[in-house]
Structures are given as C-alpha cells and as structure tokens.
C-alpha positions as CSV (number, residue, x, y, z in Angstrom):
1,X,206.2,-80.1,-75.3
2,X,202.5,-79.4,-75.2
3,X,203.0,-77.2,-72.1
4,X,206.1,-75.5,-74.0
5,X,203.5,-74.6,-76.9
6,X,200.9,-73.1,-75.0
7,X,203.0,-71.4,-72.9
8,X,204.2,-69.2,-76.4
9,X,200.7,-68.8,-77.3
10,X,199.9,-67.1,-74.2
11,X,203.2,-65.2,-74.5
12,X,202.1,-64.2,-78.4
13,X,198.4,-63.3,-77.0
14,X,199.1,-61.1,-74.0
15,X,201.9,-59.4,-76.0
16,X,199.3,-58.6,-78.7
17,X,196.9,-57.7,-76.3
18,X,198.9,-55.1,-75.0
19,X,199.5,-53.7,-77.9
20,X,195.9,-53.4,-79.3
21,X,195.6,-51.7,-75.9
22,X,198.2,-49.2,-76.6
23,X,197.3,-48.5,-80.1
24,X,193.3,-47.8,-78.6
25,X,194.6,-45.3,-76.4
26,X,197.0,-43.5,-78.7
27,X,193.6,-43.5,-81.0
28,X,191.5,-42.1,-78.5
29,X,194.3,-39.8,-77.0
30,X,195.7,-38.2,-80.5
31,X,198.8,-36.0,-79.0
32,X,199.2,-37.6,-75.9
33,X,202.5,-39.3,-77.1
34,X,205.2,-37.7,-78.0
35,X,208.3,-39.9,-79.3
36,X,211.9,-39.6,-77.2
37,X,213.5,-36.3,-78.0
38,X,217.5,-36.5,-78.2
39,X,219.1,-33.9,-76.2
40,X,222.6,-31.9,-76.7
41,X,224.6,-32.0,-73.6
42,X,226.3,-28.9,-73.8
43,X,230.2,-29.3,-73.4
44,X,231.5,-28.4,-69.7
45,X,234.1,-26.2,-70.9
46,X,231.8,-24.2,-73.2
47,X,232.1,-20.5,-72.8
48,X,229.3,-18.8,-70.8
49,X,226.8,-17.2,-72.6
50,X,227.8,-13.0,-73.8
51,X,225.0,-10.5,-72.3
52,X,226.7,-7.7,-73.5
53,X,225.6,-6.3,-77.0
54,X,228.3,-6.7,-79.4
55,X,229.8,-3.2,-81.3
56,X,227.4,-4.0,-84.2
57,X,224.2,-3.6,-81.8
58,X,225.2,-0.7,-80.0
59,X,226.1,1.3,-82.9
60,X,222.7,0.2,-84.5
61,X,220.9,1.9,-81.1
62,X,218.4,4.7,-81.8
63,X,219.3,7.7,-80.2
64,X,215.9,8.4,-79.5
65,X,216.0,4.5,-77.5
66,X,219.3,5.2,-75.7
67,X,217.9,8.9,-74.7
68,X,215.4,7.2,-73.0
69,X,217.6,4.8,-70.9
70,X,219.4,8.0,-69.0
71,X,219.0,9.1,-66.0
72,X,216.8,13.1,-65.5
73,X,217.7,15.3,-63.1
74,X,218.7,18.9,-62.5
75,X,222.4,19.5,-62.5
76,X,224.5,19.0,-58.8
77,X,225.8,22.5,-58.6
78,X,227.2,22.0,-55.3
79,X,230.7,20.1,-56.2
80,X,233.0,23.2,-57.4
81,X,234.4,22.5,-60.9
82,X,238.1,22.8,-62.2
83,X,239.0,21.7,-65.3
84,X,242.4,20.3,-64.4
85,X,240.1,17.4,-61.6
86,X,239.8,16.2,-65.2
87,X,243.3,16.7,-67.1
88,X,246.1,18.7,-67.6
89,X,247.5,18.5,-70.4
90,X,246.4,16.4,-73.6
91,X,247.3,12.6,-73.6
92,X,249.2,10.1,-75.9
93,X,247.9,8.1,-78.3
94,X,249.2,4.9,-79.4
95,X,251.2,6.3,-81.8
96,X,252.9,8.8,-79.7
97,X,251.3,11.7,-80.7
98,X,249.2,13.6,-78.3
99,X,245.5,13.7,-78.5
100,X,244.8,17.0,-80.0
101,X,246.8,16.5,-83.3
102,X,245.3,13.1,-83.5
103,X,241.6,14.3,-83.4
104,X,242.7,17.5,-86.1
105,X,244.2,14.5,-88.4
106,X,241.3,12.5,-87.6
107,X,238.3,15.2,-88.8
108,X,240.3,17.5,-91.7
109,X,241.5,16.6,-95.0
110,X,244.2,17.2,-97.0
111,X,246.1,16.9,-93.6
112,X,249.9,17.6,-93.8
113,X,251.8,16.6,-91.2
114,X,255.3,18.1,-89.2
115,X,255.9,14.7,-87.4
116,X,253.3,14.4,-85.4
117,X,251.7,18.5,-86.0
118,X,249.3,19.0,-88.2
119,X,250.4,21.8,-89.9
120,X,248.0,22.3,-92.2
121,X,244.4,20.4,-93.1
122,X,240.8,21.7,-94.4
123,X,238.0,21.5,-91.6
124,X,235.1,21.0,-93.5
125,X,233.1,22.5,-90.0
126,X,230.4,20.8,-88.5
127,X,229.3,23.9,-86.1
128,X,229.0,26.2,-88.5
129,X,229.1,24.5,-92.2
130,X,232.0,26.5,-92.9
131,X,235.4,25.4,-95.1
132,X,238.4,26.4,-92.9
133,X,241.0,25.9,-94.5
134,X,243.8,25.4,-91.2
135,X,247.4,26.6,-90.9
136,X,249.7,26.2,-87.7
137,X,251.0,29.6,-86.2
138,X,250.7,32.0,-83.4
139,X,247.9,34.1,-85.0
140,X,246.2,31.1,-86.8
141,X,246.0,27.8,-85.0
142,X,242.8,29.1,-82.4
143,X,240.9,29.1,-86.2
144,X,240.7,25.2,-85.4
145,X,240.1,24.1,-81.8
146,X,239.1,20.8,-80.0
147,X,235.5,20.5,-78.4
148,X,234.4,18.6,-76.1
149,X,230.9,17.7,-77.0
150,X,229.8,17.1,-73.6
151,X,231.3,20.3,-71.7
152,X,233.5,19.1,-69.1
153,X,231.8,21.5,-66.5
154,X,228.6,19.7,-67.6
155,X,230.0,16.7,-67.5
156,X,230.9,17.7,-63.5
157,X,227.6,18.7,-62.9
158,X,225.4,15.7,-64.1
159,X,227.6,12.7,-62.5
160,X,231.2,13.4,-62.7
161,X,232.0,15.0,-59.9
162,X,231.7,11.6,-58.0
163,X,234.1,9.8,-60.9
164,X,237.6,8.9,-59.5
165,X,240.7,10.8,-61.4
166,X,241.3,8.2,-64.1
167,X,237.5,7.9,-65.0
168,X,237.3,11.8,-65.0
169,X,240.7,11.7,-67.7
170,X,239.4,9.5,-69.7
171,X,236.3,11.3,-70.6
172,X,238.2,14.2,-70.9
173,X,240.3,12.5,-73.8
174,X,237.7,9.7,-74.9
175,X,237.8,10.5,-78.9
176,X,233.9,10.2,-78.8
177,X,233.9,13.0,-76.6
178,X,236.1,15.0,-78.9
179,X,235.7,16.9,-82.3
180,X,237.8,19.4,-84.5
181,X,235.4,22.5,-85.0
182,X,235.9,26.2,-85.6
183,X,237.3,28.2,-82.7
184,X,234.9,31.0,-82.2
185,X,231.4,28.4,-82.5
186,X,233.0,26.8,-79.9
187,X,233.8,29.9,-77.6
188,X,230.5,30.3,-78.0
189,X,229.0,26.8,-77.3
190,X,231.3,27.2,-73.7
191,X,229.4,24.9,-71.4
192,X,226.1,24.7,-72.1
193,X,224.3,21.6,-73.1
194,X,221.5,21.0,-75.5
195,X,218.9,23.2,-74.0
196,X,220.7,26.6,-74.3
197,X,223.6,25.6,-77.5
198,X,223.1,24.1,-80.9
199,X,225.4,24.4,-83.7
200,X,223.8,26.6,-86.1
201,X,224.6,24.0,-89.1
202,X,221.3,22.9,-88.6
203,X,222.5,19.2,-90.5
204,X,225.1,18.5,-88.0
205,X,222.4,19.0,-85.4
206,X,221.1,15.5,-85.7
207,X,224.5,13.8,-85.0
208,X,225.6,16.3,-82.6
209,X,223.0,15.5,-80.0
210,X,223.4,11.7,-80.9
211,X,226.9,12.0,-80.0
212,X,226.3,13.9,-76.8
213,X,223.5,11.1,-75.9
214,X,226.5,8.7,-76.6
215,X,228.6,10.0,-73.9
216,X,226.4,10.3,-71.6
217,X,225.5,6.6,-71.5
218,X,229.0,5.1,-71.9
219,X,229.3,7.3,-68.7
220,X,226.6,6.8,-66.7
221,X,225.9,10.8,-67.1
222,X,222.1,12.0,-66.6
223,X,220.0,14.8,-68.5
224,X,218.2,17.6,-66.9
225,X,214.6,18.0,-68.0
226,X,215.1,21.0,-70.4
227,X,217.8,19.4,-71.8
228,X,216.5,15.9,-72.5
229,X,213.1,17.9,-74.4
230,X,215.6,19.6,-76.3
231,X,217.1,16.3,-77.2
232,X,213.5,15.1,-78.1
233,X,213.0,17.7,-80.4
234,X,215.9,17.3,-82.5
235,X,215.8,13.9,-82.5
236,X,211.8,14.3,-83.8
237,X,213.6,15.2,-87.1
238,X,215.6,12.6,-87.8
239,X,213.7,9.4,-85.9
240,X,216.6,7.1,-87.8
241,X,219.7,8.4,-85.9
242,X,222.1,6.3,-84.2
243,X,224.1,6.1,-81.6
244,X,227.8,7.0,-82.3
245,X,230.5,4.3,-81.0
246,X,229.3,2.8,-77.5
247,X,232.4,0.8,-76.9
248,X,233.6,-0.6,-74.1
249,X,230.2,-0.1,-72.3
C-alpha cells in the first residue's frame, strides 16, 4: 500500500513537472505553438478547377488590355486570297433562316418580316450616323448591306490563311464578326483595317475598333504596327471600353 501511494505521487509530480516545463517554454517562445488545424479533404469526385474566364469576365476585358495580348506583325501577303476559301454562300441559323436576314433583324428596328426576309426595318447606322430607313427590292436592298468588321482579306492576311475550311467559315459568319451598316460606307471601308478606315460617326468609333480587337483574339488574328497605334489612339478616348462577346474562347 505504501509502495502503491508513492508510486502516484511520483506519477502526480513528474506529470506536473512536465507541464510547468511546457508552459515555461510556450512563455518564453510566444508563437511557437500553434494549436491543430482541421483540414477539408476535398471530395474525389469534385470537378477540377475552371481556368477559363467565365462570359462575365471576358465581356468585362478592356479593350485597351486585350489589344495588348495580340500578336504585331506586318501582314503575310504571300497566300493569294479568295473570298469563297472562306464561304460561299451565307449559312443557317438555328432558326432556319440564313445569316444575313438574321443580322438585318438583329441591328434595325421596326423590322417587318416576309417569313424569314426582312422586308422592311430602320438602320439607325453606325458607319455614318445616318437613319436608313430599309426596303427589300432590286433597286433598294444594296441601301443596307452586311460588313464584316474584320475584312475577310484582312482576316487572310494576318493569320487566316493557315485556318482549315471550317475555322475560315466560321469567321466568316461568326455574328461578332458581322454588322448591318449602310451600303456605300461599307464599299468604302473594302478591306482595310484600322490604320487606313474609320467610320466617320466618330461615336461608333470606340466600339467599332473594340469589336475588331474582339475578333481578332477569339481568333488568334495579329495587328500590324500601324494598325495596332491606330487602335491606341482611339481607344485613348474612351479608356472604359470593353471587349464585345469573347465566347467560346
């Protein structure tokens, strides 16, 4: 019994001990313990993390930013453009309409409809600022016509030419690619880019290059030097414009 008793004591004393010796060395260590930390063991069939912006970021891109992220170099005139290594005639749309009367629908008003023909609408132009006020017919229909913001020959020139056929289509029908503007502004926009064309609606200028900038990166396109200061200096005015729909990127 006597040997039981002291055999606690020294079991009480040593235990004591030790902790008077940890409590000394947490007090002359401050921050040298830290307590367990639980840990969240991530489920094995959890999806892997998304790298790729959502819609929300892109649109939310600076121009200015995303100008910056393409490629510069003078154009590759060597390839030999044709416009039909790109398309021949418009595509279908979901709806089975083609692609033209979907993007007259899309960018007039007052749009009335002969199944799927727009036979009448007002353009509200973003070339030129003008109000067109558009009626199907042999003499009247070229009043309206469908650009393609990046020029398809320009298109060629800075990157396309290496594109397979389907890649080449789809730019050529891409709706971000496309816009319903007055026929003559865009005779006279033809193929040039940014450096030698502007519309001369001086707002639209803004969100014209934006969209050109837009196109560009979804595609992998570059930007000569002339061109991309051009870009620079429109952009200079309006240091808040975004990006236009960089889907699918």
């Amino acid at each position: 019994m006597h040997h039981g008793v002291s055999y606690r004591i020294r079991r009480i004393v040593s235990v004591f001990v030790a902790l008077f010796s940890f409590a000394l060395f947490i007090f002359l260590n401050p921050g040298s313990y830290q307590p367990a930390q639980s840990v969240e063991i991530a489920p094995t069939d959890a999806p892997p993390i998304e790298l790729k912006a959502t819609q929300e970021q892109i649109d939310s891109f600076l121009a200015s930013d995303v100008l910056e992220k393409l490629a510069v170099q003078e154009k590759n005139t060597s390839e030999k453009y044709y416009r039909k290594l790109f398309y021949d005639n418009w595509g279908m749309t979901d709806s089975g309409c083609n692609v033209r009367e979907a993007i007259l629908a899309r960018d007039m008003s007052d749009v009335v409809l002969n199944g799927c023909k727009v036979a009448s609408g007002v353009l509200n132009d973003p070339y030129t600022g003008k109000i067109i006020n558009f009626r199907r017919g042999q003499d009247t229909s070229s009043e309206v016509q469908i650009d393609h913001v990046v020029a398809l020959s320009n298109a060629w020139a800075t990157g396309a030419y290496a594109f397979d056929g389907d890649k080449r289509y789809e730019i050529s029908q891409d709706p971000l690619n496309l816009i319903a503007v007055d026929g003559p502004a865009n005779q006279e926009k033809s193929d040039q880019d940014a450096s030698d064309w502007l519309p001369s609606n001086t707002a639209f200028r803004c969100e014209y290059v934006a969209r050109q900038i837009s196109v560009k990166y979804k595609y992998k396109l570059w930007v000569t030097p002339s061109e991309k200061t051009k870009m620079r200096e429109v952009l200079s005015t309006c240091p808040e414009q975004s990006t236009l729909g960089l889907e699918n990127l």
